[in-house]
N, C-alpha and C positions, 0 to 999 in steps of 0.2 A: 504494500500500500504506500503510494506516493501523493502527494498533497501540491497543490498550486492554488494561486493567484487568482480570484476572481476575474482580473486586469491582465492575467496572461504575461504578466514579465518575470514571474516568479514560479520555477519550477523545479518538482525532482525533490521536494523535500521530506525527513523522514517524518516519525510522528513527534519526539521530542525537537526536533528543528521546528515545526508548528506551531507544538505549545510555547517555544519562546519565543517566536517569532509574532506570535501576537497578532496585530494589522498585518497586513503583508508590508514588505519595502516599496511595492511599487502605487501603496496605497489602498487596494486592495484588500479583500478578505479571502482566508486560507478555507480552502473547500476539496475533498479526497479526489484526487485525478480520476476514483472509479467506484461509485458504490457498489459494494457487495450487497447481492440479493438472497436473502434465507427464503426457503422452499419452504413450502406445508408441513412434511413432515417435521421438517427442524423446529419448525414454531409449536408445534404440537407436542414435543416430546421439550420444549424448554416449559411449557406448563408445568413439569414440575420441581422447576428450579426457586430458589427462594430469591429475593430481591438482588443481594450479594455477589450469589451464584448468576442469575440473568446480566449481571453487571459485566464480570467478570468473561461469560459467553460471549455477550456485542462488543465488546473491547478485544480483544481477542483479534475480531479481523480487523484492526484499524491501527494498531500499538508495533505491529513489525517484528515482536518479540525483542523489542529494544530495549524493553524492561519484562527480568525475569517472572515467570509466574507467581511464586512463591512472596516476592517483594511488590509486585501490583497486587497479590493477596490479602497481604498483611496492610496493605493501604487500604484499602477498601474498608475493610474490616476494622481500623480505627478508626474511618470515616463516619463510619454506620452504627460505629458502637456507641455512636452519643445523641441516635434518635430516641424520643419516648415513645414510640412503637413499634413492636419487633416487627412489622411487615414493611416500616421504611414509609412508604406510599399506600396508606390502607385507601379502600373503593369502598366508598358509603351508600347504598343502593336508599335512592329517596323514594323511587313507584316502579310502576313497570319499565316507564321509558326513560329515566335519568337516574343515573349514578354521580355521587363528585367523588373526584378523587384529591385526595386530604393528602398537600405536599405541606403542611405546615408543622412537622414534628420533628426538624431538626431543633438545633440549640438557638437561631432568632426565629423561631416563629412563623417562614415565610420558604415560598418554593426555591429560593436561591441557595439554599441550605443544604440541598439536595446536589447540585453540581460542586457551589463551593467548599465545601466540607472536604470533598475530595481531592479537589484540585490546589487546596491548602498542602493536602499531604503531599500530592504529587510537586508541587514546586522544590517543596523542602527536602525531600528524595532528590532531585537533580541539581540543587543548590550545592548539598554533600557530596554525590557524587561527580559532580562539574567543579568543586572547590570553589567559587565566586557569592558575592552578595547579588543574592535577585532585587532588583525594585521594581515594588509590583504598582502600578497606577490604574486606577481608577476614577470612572463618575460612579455617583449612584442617583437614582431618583429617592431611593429612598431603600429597600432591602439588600441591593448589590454591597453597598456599605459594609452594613453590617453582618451578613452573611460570611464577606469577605476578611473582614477583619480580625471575626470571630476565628476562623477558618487559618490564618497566618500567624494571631498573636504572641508571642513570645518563642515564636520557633529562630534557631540558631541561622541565621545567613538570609534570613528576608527582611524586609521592610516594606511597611506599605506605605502608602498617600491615597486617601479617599476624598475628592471633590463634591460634595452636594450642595444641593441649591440653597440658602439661608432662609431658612422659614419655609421652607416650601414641601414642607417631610413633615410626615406627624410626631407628637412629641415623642413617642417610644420609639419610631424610626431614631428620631435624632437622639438621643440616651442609649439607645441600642451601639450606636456608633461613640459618642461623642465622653461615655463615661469610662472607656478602656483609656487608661493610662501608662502601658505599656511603652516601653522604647523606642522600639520596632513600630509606633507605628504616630502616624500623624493624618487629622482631620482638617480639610478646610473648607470652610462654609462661605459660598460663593455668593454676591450679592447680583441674584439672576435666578436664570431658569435652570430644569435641568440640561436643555440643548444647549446652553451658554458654557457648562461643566465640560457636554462633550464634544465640543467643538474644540475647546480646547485640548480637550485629552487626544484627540483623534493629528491634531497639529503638533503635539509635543512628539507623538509617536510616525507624525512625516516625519520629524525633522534627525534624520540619520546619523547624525555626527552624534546630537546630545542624546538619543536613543542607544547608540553604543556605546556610550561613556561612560553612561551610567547603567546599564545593564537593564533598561526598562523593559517591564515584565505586563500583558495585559491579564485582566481578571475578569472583565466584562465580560459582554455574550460578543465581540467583536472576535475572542478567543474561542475556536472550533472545538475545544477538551470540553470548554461548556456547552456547546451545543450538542454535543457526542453526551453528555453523561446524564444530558435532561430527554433524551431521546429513550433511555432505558427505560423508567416510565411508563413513556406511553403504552410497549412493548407488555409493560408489566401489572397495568391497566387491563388491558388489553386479553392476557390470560387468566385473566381473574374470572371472564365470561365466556373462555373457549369454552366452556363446555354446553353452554346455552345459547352461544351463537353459533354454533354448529358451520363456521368457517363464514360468517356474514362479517360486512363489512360494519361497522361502527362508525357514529360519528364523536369529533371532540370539540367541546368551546373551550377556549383559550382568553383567559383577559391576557390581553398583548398591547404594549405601548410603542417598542424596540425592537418586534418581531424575533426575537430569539428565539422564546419557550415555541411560538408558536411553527418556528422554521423547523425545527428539534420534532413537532411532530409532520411535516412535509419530510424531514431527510427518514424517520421511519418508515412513513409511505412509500419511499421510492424504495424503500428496504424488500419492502413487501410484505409490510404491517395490510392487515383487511382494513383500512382509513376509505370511509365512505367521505362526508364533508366536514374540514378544517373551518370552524366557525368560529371569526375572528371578535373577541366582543373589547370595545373599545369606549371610553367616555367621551366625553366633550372635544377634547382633541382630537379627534376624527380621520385624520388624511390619512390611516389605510381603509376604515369605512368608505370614504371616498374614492379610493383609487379600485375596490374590489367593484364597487357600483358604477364607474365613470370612468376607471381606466387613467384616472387624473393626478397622478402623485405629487400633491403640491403643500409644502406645511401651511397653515393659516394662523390665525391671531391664539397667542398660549391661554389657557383658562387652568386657574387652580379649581379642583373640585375634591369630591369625596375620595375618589381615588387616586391620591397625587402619586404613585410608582408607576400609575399611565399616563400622565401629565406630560408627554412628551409629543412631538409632533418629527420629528426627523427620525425615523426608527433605523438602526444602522444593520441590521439585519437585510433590509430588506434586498441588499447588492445581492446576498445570497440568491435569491430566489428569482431577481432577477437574471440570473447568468444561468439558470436550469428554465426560465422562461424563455428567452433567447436561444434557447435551443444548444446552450454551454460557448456560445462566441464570447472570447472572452473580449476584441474587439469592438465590439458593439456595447458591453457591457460600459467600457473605459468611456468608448464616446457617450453615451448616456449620463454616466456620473459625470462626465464634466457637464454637459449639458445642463445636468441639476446644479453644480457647485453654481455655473453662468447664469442658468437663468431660474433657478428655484423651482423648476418643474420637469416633473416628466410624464410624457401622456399616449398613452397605448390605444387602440383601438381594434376592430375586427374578428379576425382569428385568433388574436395574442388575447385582447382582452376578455375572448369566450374562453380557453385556456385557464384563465385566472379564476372566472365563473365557476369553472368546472370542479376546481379544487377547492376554493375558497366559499367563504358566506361572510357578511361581514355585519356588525352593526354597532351602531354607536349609543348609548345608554346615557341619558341626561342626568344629573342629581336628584330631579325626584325621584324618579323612574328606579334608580339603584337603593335608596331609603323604601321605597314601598315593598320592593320584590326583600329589603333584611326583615321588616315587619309580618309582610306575608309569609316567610317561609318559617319563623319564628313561631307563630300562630298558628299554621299546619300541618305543620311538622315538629315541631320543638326542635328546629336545627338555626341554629346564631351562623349567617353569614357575612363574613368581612365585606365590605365595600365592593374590593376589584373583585370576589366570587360573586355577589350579587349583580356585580354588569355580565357577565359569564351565564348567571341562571337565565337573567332578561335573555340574554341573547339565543342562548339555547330554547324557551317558551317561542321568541318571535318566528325564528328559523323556522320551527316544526310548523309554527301558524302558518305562516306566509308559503312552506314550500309542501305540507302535506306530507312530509318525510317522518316513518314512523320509524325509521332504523332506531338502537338505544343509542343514546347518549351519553357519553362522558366529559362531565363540566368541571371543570381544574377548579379547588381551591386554593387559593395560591398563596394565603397567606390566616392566622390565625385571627377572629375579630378584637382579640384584645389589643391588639397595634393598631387599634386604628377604632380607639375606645369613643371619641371624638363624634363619627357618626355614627356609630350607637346609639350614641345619649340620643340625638336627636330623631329615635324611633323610639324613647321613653321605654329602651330597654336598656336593665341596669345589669350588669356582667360582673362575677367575679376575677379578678385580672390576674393568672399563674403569681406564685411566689418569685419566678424568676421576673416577673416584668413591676410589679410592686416595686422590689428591690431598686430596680432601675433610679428611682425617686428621689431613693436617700441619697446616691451617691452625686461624686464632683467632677463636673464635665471640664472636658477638657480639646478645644479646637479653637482656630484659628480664624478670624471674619474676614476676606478679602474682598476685590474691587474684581467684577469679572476680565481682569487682565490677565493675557499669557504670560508676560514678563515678570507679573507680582506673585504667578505660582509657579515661574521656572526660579523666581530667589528662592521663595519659602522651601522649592525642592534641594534645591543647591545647601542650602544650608543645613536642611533634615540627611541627606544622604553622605556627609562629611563628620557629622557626629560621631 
């Protein structure tokens, strides 16, 4: 297995040359030069693999054996050993036609836990055996943070830097991040959005000289280990009802702001996951709602709302999917991104944009609309959904309305509602909030407030990475 360059300048790489290669260098994102496709049987006889074990089988064809088994083993396995439920990713079956599946039992609360947990370990494995200091840089809207930070803290030969937007995170997101006070690792809180965080981080990671200087390391979903580890999942989703769906296709909703999680279930499809329709459920910030309806990829005006880890309008994922839309030119893919960097849009039409139809469903969920579906589902069901699951459930009800599709469903929870206590209140329901998020309260935060300059967080970096 060899890996390239969405942009086509970058090729021939292994799978650890990937993982630290982060963006690509030609600007790009790293994507496997050939998906490996698993057959019926193989999916049928992983049914009885447990999370770890299924982990361990999809990584397999994508790693080159450039890490020995026994040491991707024992990774995993500290990875996983610090969920509070042994199934990793338990499937909550709500009726006949919708299941969610609950990524929110790692150590923050939220589905990023699930890749970064791992990918903490795996850094710190090539850190030791590569002998070098990783820096590892990130945005977050708001869970990538602390996912990741939890994920790296105190480990020997990393450091991180996590950029979030100032105010624009909820307060346990921001505590989640902001009360580690660690060596290893530094917060800076951006006065902007989160596309202001990754616009910058996407520019420090052009900029090649000071990217090899310092050994800059991605965490993001712009890094393919995460899109590869949140892909297990769906797989794993997935077998929880082979035996009732008797080799039928399924569909997934996805709250998606960055298109990662939801690209992570496109590259299982192409695996040869039974993936009937990718239902992308999105707030107020809309331009992939828009682009799956119109064909029109264009960011618009940012709105904070209930679900600010969607709160994004430029999803960087989405180069992925375009370069398997395009039919894998990678050519065309380049001239496109610039297009967009030049003129802020890009707009498909025809054949391409039925293609996109075909896989996609897309909808966008306003602030009432996501309070009413946490009330309602609270009321009949007695199940508390977070915010971004509640645009998720919206979007999975609308779908089935609008398209007649009785296939089941599986609606990602992506994150647990006590992070996001905030809109709660405002369905006048009161939550008990885990001892580990209580805690959060008492302690002493600790980040840095800057101006959304690149030069004001290429010093603050300079300075953290000389320490």
């Amino acid at each position: 297995m060899k890996y390239r360059s969405t942009r086509g300048q970058v090729t021939g790489k292994g799978f650890i040359e990937t993982l630290l290669m982060g963006l690509a260098d030609d600007g790009g994102l790293m994507i496997p030069e050939e998906i490996p496709v698993i057959d019926a049987a193989t999916l049928q006889q992983w049914g009885k693999l447990s999370y770890e074990e299924l982990f361990l089988a999809i990584f397999a064809y994508y790693t080159n054996d450039e890490i020995p088994h026994e040491d991707l083993k024992a990774m995993v396995s500290r990875a996983y050993g610090r969920f509070r439920h042994p199934d990793i990713t338990p499937l909550r079956r709500i009726d006949d036609q919708l299941h969610v599946l609950e990524l929110f039992h790692g150590p923050t609360f939220a589905f990023k836990d699930v890749a970064l947990q791992f990918m903490g370990e795996l850094y710190s494995y090539v850190a030791q055996k590569h002998g070098e200091t990783i820096h590892i840089l990130g945005a977050t809207s708001g869970d990538t943070g602390a996912a990741a930070i939890e994920g790296v803290r105190g480990k020997e030969g990393i450091r991180i830097c996590i950029l979030h937007p100032h105010q624009k995170v909820s307060i346990v997101q921001e505590r989640q991040m902001t009360t580690v006070n660690d060596r290893n690792v530094l917060n800076l809180s951006v006065k902007g959005n989160f596309d202001d965080c990754q616009r910058v981080i996407k520019e420090l990671f052009a900029d090649l000289p000071f990217k090899s200087k310092y050994h800059l390391r991605a965490i993001n979903s712009i890094n393919f280990v995460r899109i590869l580890s949140q892909s297990v999942y769906y797989f794993y989703a997935y077998l929880q009802l082979q035996d009732q769906l008797a080799g039928a296709e399924v569909n997934f909703c996805v709250p998606s702001g960055n298109f990662g999680n939801i690209f992570s279930g496109y590259l299982a499809k192409r695996m040869g996951l039974p993936v009937g329709k990718l239902i992308i459920a999105t707030n107020e910030n809309n331009i992939l709602e828009n682009f799956v309806r119109t064909g029109l990829y264009r960011s618009g005006e940012f709105k904070s709302t209930h679900s600010p880890s969607m709160d994004i309008q430029v999803a960087s994922n989405f180069e992925r999917y375009l370069y398997y839309l395009l039919g894998e030119d990678a050519g065309a893919v380049a001239q496109a991104m610039k297009g967009f960097q030049e003129q802020g849009a890009i707009e498909l039409e025809g054949e391409l944009l039925e293609l996109v139809q075909r896989d996609f469903a897309a909808y966008g969920i306003d602030n009432a609309s996501c309070l009413s579906t946490i009330g309602k589902y609270q009321e009949a069901h007695g199940y508390l959904l977070d915010p971004h699951t509640a645009c998720g459930v919206t979007a999975t009800e609308s779908y089935a309305a609008d398209s007649g599709d009785q296939r089941i469903a599986i609606s990602f929870a992506t994150a647990h509602p006590a992070k996001f206590d905030e809109a709660i209140r405002l369905v006048d329901i009161q939550q008990e909030l885990p001892a580990e998020i209580q805690t959060l309260f008492t302690l002493e935060q600790h980040q840095t407030v800057i101006e959304q300059d690149k030069q004001e967080v290429v010093r603050e970096l300079e300075r953290f990475f000389q320490l």
